[in-house]
N, C-alpha and C positions, 0 to 999 in steps of 0.2 A: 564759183562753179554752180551751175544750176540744178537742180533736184529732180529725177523725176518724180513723179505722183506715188510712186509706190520704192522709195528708196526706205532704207533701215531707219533715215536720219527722221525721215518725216512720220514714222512711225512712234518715235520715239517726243517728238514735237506733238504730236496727238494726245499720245499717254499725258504726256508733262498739262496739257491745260483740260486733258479729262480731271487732272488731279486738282486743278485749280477749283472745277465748277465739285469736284465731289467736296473740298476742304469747306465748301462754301452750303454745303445742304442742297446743291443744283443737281440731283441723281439723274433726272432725265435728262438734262442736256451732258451731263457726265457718257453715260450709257453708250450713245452712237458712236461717241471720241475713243470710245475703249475698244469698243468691237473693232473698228476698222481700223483703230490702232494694232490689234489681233492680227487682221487675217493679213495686213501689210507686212509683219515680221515673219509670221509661218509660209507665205509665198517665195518672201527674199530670201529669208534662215534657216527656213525647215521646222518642222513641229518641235524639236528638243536641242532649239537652242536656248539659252539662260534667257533672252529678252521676252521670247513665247513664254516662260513662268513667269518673268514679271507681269507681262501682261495678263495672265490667267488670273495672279494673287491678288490683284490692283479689282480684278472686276469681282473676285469672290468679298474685298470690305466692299463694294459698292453694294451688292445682296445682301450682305450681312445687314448694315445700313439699312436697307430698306425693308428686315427682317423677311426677307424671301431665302428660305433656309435650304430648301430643295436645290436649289440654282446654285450657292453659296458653295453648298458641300461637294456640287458634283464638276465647279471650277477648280473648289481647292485640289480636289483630288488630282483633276489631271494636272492642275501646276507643280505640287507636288511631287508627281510622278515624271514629269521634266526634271525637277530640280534632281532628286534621286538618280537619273543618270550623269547629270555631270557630276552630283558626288563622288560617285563609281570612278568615272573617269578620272578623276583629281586622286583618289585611293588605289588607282591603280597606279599614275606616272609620276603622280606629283611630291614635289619634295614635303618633308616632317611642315616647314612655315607654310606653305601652301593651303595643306591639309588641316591644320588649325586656323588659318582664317576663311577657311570655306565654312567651317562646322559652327563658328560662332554665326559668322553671317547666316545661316540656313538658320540656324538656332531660331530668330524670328519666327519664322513661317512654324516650327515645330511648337511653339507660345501660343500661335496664334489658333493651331489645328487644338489645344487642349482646354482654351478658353472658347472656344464655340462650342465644345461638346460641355463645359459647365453653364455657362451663360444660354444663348440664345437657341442651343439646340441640346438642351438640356433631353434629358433621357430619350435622345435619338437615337436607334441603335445603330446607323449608316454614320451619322458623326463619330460616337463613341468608338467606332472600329476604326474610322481614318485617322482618330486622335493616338489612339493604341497603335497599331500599326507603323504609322511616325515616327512614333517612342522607339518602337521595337530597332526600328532599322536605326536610328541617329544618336539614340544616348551611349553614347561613352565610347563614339567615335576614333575619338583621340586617343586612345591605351587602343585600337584595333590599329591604328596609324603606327603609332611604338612599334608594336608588335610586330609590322610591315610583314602583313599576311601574304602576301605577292612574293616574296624572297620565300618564305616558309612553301610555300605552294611549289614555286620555282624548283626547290631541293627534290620535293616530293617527285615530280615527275622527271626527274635528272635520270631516270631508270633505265624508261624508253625512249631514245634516240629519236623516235619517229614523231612520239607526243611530244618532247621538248621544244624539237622544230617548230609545230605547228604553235608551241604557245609563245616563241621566240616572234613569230609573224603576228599573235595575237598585240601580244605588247607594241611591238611595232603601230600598227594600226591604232593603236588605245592612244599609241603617242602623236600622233598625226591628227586621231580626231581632238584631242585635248589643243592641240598648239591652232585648228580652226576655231573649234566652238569660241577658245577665249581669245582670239586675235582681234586686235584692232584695223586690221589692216584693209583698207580700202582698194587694193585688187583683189582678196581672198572673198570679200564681201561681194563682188561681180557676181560669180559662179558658184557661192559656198553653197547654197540647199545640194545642188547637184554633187558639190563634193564629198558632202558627207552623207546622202544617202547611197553612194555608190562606195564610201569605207563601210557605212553601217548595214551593208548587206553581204561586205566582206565576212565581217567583225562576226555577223550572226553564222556565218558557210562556217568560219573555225571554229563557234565555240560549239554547236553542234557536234563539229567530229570531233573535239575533245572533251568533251561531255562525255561520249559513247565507251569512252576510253579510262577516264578518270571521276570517281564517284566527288574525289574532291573539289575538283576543280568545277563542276557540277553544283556543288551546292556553296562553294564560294562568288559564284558568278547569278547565280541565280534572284531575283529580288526576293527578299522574306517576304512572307503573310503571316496573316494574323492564325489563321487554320493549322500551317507547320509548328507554329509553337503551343498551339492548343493540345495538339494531337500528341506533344510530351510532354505533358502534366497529369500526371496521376492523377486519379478519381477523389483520392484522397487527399487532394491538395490542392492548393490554390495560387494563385501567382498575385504578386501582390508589387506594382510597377511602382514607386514614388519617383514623382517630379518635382523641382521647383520650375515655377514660370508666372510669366507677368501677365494679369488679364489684358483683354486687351477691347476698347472703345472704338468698336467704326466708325461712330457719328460723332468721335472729335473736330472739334472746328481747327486745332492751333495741336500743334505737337509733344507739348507738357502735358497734353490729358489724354495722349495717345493712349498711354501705360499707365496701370496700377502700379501698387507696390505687388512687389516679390510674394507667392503666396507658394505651397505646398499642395500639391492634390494627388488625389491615388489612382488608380485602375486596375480595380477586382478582377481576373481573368481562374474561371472553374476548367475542367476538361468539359466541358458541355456549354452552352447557353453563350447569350452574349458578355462584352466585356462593361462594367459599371464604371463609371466616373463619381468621385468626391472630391470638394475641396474642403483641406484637412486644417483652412487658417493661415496666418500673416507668418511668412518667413522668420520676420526678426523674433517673435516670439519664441516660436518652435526652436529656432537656433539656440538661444539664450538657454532656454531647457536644457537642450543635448550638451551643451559645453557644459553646465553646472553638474548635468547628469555625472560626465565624463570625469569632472575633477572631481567629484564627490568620490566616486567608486577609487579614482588613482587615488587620494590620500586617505580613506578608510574613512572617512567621515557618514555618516547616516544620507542613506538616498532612497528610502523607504519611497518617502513623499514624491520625489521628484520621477521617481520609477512609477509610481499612481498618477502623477498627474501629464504624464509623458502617453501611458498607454490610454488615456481621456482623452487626447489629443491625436493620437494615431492609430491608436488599433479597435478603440471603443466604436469609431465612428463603421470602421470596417466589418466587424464583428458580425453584424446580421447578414452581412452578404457570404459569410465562411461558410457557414454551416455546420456540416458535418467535417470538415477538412478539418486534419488534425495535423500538416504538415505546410508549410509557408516557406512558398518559394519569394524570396524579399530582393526587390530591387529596389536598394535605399537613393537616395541624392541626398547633395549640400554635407548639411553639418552630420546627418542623419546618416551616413555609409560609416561615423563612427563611432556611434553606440550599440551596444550586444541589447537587439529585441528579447534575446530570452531573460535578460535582467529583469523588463519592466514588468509591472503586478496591475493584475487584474481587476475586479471588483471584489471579488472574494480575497482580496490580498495574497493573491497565490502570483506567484515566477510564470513566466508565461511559459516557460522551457518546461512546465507541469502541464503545461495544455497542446501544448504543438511544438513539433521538432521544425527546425529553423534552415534552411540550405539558403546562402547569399548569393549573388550573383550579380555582375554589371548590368547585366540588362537580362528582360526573359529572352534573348534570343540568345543566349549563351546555351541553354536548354538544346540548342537544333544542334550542338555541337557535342552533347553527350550520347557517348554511344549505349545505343538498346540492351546489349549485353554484358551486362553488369560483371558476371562471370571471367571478364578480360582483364580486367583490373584484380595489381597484385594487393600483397599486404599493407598497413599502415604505416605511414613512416612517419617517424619523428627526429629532429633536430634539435638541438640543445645542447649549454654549458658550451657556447662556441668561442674560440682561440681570437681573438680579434686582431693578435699579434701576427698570423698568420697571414699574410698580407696577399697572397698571391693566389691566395683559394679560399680564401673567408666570404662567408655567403654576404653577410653583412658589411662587409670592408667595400667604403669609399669609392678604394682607387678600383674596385675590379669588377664597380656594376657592369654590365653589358650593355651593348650601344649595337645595334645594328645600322649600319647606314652613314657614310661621309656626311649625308646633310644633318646629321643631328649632332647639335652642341652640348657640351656638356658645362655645370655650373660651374666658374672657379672656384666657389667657395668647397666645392668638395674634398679639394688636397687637401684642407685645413682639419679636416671631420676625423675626433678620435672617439672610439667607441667604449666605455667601460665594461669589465662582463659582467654576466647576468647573472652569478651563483646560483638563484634560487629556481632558475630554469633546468637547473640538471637533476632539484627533484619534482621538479613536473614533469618532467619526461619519466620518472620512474615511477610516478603515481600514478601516469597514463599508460605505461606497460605493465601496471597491474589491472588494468580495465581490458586493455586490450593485449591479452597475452602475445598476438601474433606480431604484432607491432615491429619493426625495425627499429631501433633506436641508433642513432649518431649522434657521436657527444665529444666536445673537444676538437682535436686536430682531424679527427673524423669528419666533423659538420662541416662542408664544403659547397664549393658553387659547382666545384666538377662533381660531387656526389649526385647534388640537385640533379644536376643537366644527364644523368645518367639511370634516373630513376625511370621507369614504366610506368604507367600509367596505378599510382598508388591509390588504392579506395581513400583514405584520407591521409592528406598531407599536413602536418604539425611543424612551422618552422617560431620557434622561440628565439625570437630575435630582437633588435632594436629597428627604427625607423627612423627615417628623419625630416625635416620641412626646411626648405629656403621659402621665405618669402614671393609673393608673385611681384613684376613688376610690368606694368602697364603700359598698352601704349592705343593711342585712342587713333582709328582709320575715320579716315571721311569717308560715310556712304556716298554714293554716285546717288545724287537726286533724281536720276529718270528711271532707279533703279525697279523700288515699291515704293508705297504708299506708307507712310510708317516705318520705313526703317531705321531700327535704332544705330545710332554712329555703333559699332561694336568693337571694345576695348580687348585688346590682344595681346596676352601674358606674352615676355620677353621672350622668342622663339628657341627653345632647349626643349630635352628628351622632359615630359610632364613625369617618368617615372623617378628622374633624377630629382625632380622638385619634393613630391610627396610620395612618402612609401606609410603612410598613415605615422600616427606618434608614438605609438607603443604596439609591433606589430609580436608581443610576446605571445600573445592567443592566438594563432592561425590557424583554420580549422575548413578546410572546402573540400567536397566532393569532389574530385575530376577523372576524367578518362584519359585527359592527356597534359599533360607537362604545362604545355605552352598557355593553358587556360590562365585567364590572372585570375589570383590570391585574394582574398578577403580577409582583411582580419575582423576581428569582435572580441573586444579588451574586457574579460568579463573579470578577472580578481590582478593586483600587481602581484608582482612574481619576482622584481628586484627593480 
């Protein structure tokens, strides 16, 4: 079959030996092969198909490379902004496996947005905000996937008859444009720009009129900014994003020196000013810390030292961008989501929980999700001393986590799972109802998952519990070579519910602000408790 001049395929044959002349240090003959590989795919595809981000990301390393950073940052963005609506789309239709291997694949491009704001466009504030912004929208995806916000949404407007409809045709449409944008099919490809910008002017007429309608579905369908979540963060507080991510080399010649090693870095975000990047040091180190941190504190052993040279490593470096904030909004990663920051000590060998009060969160965009009015939220609740015998309402019990959704698997190993009780939980919950007189306390045959699922919206939630961990097991996908430039093959955990895998390892300290229920749970294992 013969090709014309501006088919998808020959677009993609362009890309592939732009990549050739870029792997080789040839930028300017790279250059032209890229562009017109561009405007070949957004003619046949349309501007927000996945091949138009490839192509964007492929010419943002060629800028990088040639440290033209202006050019670099203002490709990444809009490939980025490509990539972001097929996110969506795959978060709105796509099954639990789907949706974990988009989020790793994408994962790259999000490495790559945070190593150009430490590296080459180091204290840019237009980088620094595309790299923040990234974060904001993509870290911890996968517990919003769990969660399958789209069924939760779904219930919410079950009210109105009239708005159900309309979001019945939305889904609809999300489902059509998802089975184009990722088809292979070479008659959908004839006519596909045309077809999807005549769903995607559908798609925009419904979410309009149910925007007008439903505040939530409004600010679920909406893309985050960096602005919306500035704009919830007290004056007196700081948001404080950690990552782990891989640097990353445009002017690698050979694929083994695409990537660094695994490193940690931060971003300072005040209610005011721009957002600051730091890198906080080599992953394997930091990790090492936190695990020694963590078994120190579980068997009573002395962790003075490692609590000192933990906060030298992570919060020392931050510390002059705080200021005056005496309150730390913390979105930890890796090993680092389970250590309790207010353990670690300072200069003065003071508890940092002496210097600033600590609120946890997946990400800072969990923030756009708490409600303004404080006043809504009931009293404190606490759980403890819980029945593990109780097999049919035990919060903790195995067999009774919750699954929403046919496509999510659950671990065998879980029938196997018995829980010891916790005795020494049922006097911290009484030590915590002398702190907090108003508190609710459940205890025994009381602590339940129907209790949980019943509660309003608790100022703080206390569940003194057990957790547990299966192992990850791996399975490595072959990138599609004409996909980017640098893509790493990416290794994708056996497809089951991530919350069946990990509920942290000792989740007896649980401690979070929320407005609503459905928010996830943080723990911070600051003393054993049994």
């Amino acid at each position: 079959m013969v090709l014309g001049k501006e088919h998808p395929d020959i677009a993609t044959s362009l890309n592939n030996l732009a990549l050739l002349y870029h792997l080789q240090g040839k930028y300017q003959q790279a250059e032209p092969l890229y562009i017109r590989s561009l405007v070949i795919t957004e003619k046949a595809l349309g501007k927000k198909h996945p091949d138009v981000a490839r192509n964007l990301i492929n010419l943002t390393a060629l800028y990088q490379a040639q440290g033209d950073i202006t050019r670099a940052t203002d490709f990444f963005h809009r490939g980025l902004e490509v990539e972001q609506q097929n996110l969506n789309l795959i978060f709105t239709v796509g099954s639990e496996q789907r949706k974990q291997k988009y989020v790793r694949i994408f994962s790259v491009t999000t490495e790559r947005t945070i190593s150009l704001s430490l590296k080459e466009a180091r204290n840019q504030k237009t980088a620094a905000s595309l790299a923040l912004t990234t974060v904001l929208r993509r870290k911890g995806l996968v517990l919003d996937a769990v969660a399958d916000s789209i069924q939760i949404l779904r219930a919410q407007l079950e009210k109105n008859p009239e708005t159900q409809k309309l979001f019945t045709q939305w889904l609809q449409i999300q489902q059509q444009l998802s089975a184009l944008v990722f088809s292979d099919s070479e008659k959908q490809i004839a006519n596909l720009k045309t077809q999807l910008e005549q769903l995607e002017a559908e798609r925009e007429k419904i979410e309009a009129a149910i925007s007008t309608k439903s505040a939530e579905f409004r600010q679920q369908t909406q893309p985050i900014k960096l602005t919306s979540v500035q704009a919830k963060i007290p004056q007196d507080a700081a948001l404080i994003e950690i990552v782990q991510y891989q640097p990353f080399n445009a002017k690698a010649k050979i694929e083994t020196q695409y990537w660094g090693k695994p490193r940690y870095a931060a971003a300072v975000l005040r209610s005011s000013g721009e957002p600051k990047w730091l890198d906080l040091g080599e992953a394997a180190e930091i990790d090492k810390l936190a695990i020694d941190f963590r078994a120190a504190l579980a068997t009573g052993k002395p962790f003075n030292k490692l609590a000192r040279t933990l906060d030298e490593k992570l919060i020392a470096p931050i510390r002059p961008l705080l200021s005056d904030a005496r309150h730390i909004l913390i979105s930890p990663d890796g090993q680092l989501t389970l250590i309790p920051f207010e353990a670690l000590k300072d200069e003065q060998d003071k508890f940092l929980i002496e210097r600033y009060a600590f609120s946890y969160l997946t990400s800072g965009r969990d923030l756009l999700r708490l409600k303004s009015n404080v006043n809504n939220s009931s009293a404190p609740v606490v759980l403890a001393d819980i029945d593990y015998n109780n097999q049919t309402q035990t919060v903790a019990s195995a067999k009774t986590t919750g699954v929403r959704g046919s496509q999510n698997r659950r671990s065998g190993d879980l029938a196997n799972l018995e829980f010891d009780a916790l005795a020494a939980t049922k006097d911290e919950a009484v030590a915590i109802k002398k702190v907090l007189p108003n508190a609710k306390v459940l205890l025994g045959k009381d602590a339940t998952e129907t209790a949980v699922k019943q509660l309003q919206s608790p100022s703080i939630l206390h569940l003194a519990t057990h957790g547990f961990f299966i192992a990850d097991v791996e399975q490595n996908l072959n990138a599609s070579p004409d996909l980017e430039l640098t893509s790493r093959p990416p290794k994708i955990l056996q497809v089951e519910n991530p919350l069946l895998r990990f509920m942290s390892k000792k989740l007896h300290h649980l401690r979070f602000h929320i407005p609503a229920l459905s928010h996830r749970l943080r723990a911070a294992t600051l003393f054993k408790t049994g």
